[in-house]
C-alpha positions as CSV (number, residue, x, y, z in Angstrom):
1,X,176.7,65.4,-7.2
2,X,174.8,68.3,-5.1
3,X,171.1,68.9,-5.6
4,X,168.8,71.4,-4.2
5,X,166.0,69.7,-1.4
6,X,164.0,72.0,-1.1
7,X,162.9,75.9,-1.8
8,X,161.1,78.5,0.2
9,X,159.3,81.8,-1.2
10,X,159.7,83.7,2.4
11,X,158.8,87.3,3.9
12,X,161.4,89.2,5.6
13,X,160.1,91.8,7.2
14,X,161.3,93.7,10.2
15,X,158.7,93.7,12.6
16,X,159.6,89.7,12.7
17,X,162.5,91.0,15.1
18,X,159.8,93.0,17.3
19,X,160.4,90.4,20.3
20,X,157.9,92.1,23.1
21,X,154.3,90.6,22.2
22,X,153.1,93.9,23.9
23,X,155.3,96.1,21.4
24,X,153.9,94.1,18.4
25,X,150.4,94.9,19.4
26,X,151.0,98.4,19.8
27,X,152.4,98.6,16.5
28,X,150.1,96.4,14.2
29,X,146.4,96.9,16.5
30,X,144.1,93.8,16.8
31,X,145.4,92.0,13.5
32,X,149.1,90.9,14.3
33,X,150.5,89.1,11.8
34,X,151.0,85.1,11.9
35,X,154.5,84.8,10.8
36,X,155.7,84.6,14.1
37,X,154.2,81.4,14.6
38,X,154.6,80.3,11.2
39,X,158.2,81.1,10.6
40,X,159.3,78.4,13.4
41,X,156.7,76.1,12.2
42,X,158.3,75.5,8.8
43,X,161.6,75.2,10.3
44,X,160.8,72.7,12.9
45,X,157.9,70.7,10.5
46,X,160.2,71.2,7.3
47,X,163.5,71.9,7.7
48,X,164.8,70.7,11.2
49,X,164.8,67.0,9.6
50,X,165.9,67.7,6.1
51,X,169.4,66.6,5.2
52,X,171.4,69.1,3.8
53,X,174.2,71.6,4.2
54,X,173.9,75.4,2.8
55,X,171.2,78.1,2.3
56,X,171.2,79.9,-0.5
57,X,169.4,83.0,0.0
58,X,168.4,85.3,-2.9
59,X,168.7,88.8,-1.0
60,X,166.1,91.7,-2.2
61,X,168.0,94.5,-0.3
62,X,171.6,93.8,-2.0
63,X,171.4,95.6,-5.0
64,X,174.2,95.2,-7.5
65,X,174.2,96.9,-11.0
66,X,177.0,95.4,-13.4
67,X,176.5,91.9,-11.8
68,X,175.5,89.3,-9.9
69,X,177.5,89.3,-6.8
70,X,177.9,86.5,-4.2
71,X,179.5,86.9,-0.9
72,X,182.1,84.7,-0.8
73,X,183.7,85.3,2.8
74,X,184.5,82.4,5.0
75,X,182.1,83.2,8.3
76,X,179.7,86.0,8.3
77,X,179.5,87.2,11.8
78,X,179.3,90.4,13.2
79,X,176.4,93.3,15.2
80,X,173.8,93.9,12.8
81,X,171.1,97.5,13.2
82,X,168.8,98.6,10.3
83,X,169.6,101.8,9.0
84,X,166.0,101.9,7.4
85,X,164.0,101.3,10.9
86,X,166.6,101.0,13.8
87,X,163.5,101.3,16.3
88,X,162.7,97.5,15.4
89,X,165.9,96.1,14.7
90,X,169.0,97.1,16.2
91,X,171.7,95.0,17.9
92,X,171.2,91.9,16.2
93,X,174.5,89.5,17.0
94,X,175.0,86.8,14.4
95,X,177.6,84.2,13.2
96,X,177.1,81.6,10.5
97,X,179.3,79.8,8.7
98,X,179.5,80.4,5.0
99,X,180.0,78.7,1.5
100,X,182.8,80.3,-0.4
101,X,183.8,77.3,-2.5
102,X,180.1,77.0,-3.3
103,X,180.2,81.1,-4.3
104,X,183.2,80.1,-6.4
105,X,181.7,77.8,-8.5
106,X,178.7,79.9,-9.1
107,X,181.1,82.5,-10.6
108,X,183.2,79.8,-12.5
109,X,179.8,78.6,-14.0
110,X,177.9,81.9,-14.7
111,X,181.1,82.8,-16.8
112,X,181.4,79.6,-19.0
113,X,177.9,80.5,-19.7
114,X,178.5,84.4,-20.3
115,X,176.7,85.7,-17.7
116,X,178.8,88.5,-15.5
117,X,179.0,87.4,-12.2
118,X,181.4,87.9,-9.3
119,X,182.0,85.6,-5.7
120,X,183.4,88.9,-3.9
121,X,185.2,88.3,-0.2
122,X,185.8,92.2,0.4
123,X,186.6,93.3,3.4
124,X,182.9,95.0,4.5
125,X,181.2,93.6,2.6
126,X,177.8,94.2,4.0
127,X,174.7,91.2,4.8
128,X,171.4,92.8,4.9
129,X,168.4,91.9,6.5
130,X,166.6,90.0,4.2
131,X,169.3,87.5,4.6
132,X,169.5,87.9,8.6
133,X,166.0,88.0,9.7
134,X,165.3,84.8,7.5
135,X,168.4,83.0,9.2
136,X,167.5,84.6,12.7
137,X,163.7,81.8,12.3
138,X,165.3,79.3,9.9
139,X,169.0,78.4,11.0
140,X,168.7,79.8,14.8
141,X,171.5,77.0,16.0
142,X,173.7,78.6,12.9
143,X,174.3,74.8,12.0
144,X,173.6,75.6,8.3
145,X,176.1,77.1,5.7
146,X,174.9,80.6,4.6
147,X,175.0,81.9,1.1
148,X,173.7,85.4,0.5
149,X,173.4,86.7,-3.4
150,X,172.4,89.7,-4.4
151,X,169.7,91.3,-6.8
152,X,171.4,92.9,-10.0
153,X,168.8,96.1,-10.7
154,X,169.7,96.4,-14.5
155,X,168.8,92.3,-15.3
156,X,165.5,91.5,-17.1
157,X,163.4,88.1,-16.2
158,X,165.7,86.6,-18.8
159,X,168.9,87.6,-17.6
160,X,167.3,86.3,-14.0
161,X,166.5,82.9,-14.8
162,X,169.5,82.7,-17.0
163,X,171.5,83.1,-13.6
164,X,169.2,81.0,-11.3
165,X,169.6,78.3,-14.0
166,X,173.0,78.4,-13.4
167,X,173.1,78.5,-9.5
168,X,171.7,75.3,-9.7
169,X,174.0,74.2,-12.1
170,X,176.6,75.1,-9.8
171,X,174.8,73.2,-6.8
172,X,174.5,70.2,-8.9
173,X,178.5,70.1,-9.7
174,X,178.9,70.6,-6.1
175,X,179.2,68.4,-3.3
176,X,176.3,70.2,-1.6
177,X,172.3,69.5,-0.8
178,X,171.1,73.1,-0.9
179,X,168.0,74.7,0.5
180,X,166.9,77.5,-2.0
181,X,165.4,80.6,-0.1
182,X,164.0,83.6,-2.0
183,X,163.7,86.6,0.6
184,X,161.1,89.4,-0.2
185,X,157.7,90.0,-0.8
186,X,155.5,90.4,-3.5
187,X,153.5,93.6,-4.6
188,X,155.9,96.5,-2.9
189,X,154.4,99.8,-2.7
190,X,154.1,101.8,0.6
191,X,151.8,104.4,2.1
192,X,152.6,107.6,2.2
193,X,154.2,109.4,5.5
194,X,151.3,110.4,6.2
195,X,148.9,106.9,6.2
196,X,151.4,105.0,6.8
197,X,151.1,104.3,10.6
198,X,147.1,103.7,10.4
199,X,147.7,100.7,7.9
200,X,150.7,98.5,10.0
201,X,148.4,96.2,10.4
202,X,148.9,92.2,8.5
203,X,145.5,92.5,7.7
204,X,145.1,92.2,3.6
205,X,142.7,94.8,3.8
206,X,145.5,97.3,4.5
207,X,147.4,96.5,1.2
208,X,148.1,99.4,-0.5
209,X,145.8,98.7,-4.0
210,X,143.2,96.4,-4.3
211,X,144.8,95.7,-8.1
212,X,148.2,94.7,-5.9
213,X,146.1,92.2,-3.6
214,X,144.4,90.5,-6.7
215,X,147.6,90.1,-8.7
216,X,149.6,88.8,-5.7
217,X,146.6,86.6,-4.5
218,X,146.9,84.9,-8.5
219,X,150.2,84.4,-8.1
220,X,150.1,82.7,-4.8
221,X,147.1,80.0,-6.2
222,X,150.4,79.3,-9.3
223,X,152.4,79.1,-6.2
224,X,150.0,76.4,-4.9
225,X,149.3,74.6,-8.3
226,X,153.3,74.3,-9.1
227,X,151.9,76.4,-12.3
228,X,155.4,78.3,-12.3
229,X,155.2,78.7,-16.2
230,X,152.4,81.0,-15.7
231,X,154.1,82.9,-12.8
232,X,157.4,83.3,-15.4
233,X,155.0,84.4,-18.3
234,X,153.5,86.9,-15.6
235,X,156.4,88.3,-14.2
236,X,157.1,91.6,-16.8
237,X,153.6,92.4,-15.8
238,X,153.8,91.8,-12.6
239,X,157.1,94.1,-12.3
240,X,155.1,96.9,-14.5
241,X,152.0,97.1,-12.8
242,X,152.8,95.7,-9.1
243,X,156.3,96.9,-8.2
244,X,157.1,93.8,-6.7
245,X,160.0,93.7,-4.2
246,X,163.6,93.4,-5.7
247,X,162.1,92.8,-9.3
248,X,160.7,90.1,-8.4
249,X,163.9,88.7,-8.9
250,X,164.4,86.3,-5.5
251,X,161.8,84.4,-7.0
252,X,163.1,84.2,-10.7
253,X,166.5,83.3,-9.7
254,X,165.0,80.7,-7.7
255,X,162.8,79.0,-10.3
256,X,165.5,79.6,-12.9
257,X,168.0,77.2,-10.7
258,X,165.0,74.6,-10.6
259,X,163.9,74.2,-14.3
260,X,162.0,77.6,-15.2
261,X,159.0,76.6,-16.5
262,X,159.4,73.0,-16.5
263,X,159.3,73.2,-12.6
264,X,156.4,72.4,-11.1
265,X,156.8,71.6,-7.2
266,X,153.9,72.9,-5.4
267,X,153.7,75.5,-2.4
268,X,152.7,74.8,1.4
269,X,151.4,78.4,2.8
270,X,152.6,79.0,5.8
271,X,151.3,81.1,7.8
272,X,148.4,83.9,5.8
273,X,149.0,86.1,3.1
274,X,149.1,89.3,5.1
275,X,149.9,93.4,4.7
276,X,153.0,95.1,5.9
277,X,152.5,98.8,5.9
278,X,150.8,98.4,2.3
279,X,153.6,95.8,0.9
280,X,152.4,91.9,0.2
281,X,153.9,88.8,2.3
282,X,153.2,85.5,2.4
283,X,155.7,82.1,3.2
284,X,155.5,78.8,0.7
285,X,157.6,75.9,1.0
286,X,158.7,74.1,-2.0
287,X,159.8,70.3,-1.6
288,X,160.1,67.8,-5.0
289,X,157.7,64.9,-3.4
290,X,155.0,68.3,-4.4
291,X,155.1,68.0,-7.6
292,X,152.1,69.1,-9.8
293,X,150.3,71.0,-12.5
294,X,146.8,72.3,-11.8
295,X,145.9,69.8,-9.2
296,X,144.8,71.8,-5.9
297,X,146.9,71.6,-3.0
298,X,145.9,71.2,0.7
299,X,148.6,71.7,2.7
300,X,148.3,75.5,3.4
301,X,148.5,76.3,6.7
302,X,146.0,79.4,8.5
């Protein structure tokens, strides 16, 4: 029987490849952003000791539209540059081994259930960054299996959890202890060309709306509280009126493999809830000994 140890909520965000601490002041002023520190933290404090053998990584730049797709090749290895800012991430050498029986029997279950879903080994088949800048913090000694899936566009929060709920299905017919790992942000929406550089700061000040901050701040004290019932019941508004990044759907996925609304593990912050050129981030680690309702959490780490 496989089971899932733990889950993260994570940013992804390209200046975490900025490598030059000179370079990352010049691009984000006086307030650069923590998650430099606090990516490394959580793997060495949280996952350097846990026992288990795959990530599986909900992607927010793969974008499918008939399907959920999961990358089913053996190894994924290659020379990975951004084509959406090549400036900060260019070059980036990688090789992890993958899961492609565990990709399998995603498929094999989504179907029995009806859901459309497809473990896909093409030839190309591309990563993306969410996936490799995540890896780059969390599995830097590639000792971990890597599973990426993929964000179907057309799915509603139903169709979403209806999927995650079968991932960890999947996991739990397995043979594997999986680490879930939702990789995106939370309220999504740019400044304009024209602003843009003058808010790179992390600072939450430099979030594009102050109705984005609020609603992302709400979601991250459910986050804390385990009170993912309310996030779920949240989430169509959240999409309407926030924009959130890939649906929101790293995060449904991920709560619908561990229960829906009957999950209730509470969030460690890691790192602050910061600003990337308007967009929200933050970093919460999900582990079953936090389990909870509305009881406050103190964990969260500055």
């Amino acid at each position: 029987m496989g089971k899932v140890a733990a889950a993260i909520f994570t940013t992804h965000v390209p200046r975490l490849m900025i490598t030059d601490p000179g370079a990352r002041k010049a691009y984000m002023g006086k307030n650069v952003t923590t998650f430099y520190d606090a990516m490394p933290a959580l793997a060495r404090e949280r996952l350097s000791t846990l026992d288990f053998d795959t990530f599986v990584l909900f992607d927010t730049h793969w974008f499918t539209t008939l399907e959920y797709v999961i990358n089913a090749h053996e190894r994924l290895a290659g020379t990975y540059t951004s084509e959406e800012l090549p400036a900060m991430l260019h070059d980036l050498n990688y090789d992890y081994p993958a899961d492609p029986d565990l990709a399998r029997e995603i498929e094999r279950t989504a179907k029995e259930h009806g859901i459309r879903a497809l473990a896909s080994a093409a030839r190309n088949l591309p990563l993306h960054y969410p996936t490799l800048n995540v890896m780059y913090y969390f599995n830097s000694d590639a000792r971990r299996r890597v599973l990426s899936i993929g964000v179907c566009q057309t799915a509603s929060v139903k169709n979403d959890l209806a999927f995650g709920a079968t991932v960890g299905e999947a996991v739990g017919n397995s043979n594997r202890t999986v680490v879930l790992v939702a990789s995106g942000g939370m309220s999504h929406r740019f400044w304009d060309y024209d602003r843009i550089l003058d808010h790179a700061s992390a600072d939450p000040a430099d979030i594009s709306s102050t109705a984005n901050r609020l609603y992302d701040e709400r979601i991250m004290e459910w986050f804390k509280t385990g009170n993912h019932a309310e996030i779920i019941a949240a989430a169509d508004d959240f999409r309407a009126h926030c924009s959130p990044e890939g649906r929101f759907s790293h995060y449904l996925m991920m709560a619908g493999a561990l229960g829906a609304e009957a999950w209730t593990w509470r969030g460690e912050q890691f790192g602050r809830y910061e600003a990337a050129i308007g967009t929200g981030q933050s970093i919460f680690f999900f582990a079953p000994e936090n389990r909870g309702d509305a009881a406050a959490h103190g964990g969260s780490r500055k």
